[in-house]
C-alpha positions in Angstrom: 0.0 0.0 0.0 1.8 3.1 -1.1 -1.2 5.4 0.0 -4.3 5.5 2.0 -7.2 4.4 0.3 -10.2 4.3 2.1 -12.8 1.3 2.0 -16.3 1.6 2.8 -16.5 -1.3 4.8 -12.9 -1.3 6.2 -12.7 -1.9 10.0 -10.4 0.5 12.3 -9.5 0.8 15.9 -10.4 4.1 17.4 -9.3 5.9 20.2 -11.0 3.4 23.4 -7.8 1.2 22.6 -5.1 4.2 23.1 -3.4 2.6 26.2 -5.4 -0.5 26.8 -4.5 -2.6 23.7 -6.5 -5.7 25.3 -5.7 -8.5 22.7 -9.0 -10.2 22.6 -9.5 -8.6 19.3 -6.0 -10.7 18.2 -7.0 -14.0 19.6 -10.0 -14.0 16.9 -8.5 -12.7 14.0 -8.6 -15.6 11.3 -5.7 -13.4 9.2 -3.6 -12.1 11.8 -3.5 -8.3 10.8 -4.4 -7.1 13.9 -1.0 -5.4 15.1 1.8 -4.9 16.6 2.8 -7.8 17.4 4.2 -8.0 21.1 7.4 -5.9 22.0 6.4 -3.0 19.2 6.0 0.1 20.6 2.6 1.3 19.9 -0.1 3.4 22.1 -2.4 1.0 20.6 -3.9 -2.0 18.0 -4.3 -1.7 14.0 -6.1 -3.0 11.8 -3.8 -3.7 8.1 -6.9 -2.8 5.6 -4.9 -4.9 3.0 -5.0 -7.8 4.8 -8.6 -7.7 6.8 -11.0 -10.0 5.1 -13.8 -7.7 6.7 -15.5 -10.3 8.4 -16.2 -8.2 12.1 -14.8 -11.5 14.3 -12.8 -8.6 16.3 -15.8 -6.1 16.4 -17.8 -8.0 19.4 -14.6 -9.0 21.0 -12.9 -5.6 21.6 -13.9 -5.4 25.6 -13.4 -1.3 25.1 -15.6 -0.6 21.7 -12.8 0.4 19.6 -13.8 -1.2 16.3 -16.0 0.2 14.1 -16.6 0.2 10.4 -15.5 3.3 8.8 -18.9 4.1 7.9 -19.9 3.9 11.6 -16.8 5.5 13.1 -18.3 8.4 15.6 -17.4 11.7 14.1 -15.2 12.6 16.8 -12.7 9.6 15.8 -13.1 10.0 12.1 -9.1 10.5 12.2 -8.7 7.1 13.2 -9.4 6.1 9.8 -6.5 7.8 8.4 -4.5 6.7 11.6 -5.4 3.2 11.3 -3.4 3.0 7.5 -1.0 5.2 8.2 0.8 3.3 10.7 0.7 0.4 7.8 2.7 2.9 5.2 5.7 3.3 7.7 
């Protein structure tokens, strides 16, 4: 992914996770692209929109609410979006 490219039905993390990072969310993943993996330095979990298959096992898992669908991100964490692919492009 050379640039962010926004999917309609893309999941992202949003700002409930920033220094909680449970790793229920991880433990359901079928494709692993929940990240970091352990000992990265991160303020919180990712979701890698080229490898999500969409299918919203993490969504009822997350024990903070942090995943959402884009298109049902609160307004307030709209940036997460952005946030979410960017860490991806590094």
């Amino acid at each position: 992914m050379s640039e962010f490219e926004s999917q309609p039905d893309m999941y992202v993390i949003a700002h409930p996770c920033i220094d909680v990072k449970d790793k229920a969310c991880v433990d359901v993943c079928p494709v692993n692209c929940i990240h970091p993996v352990d000992g990265e330095d991160a303020d919180q979990l990712y979701i890698d929109p080229t490898e999500c298959i969409m299918c919203g096992a993490c969504e009822p898992e997350c024990p903070v609410e942090a995943i959402f669908i884009v298109e049902d991100l609160p307004a307030e964490w709209a940036h997460f979006e952005k946030i979410n692919a960017d860490y991806f492009l590094k």
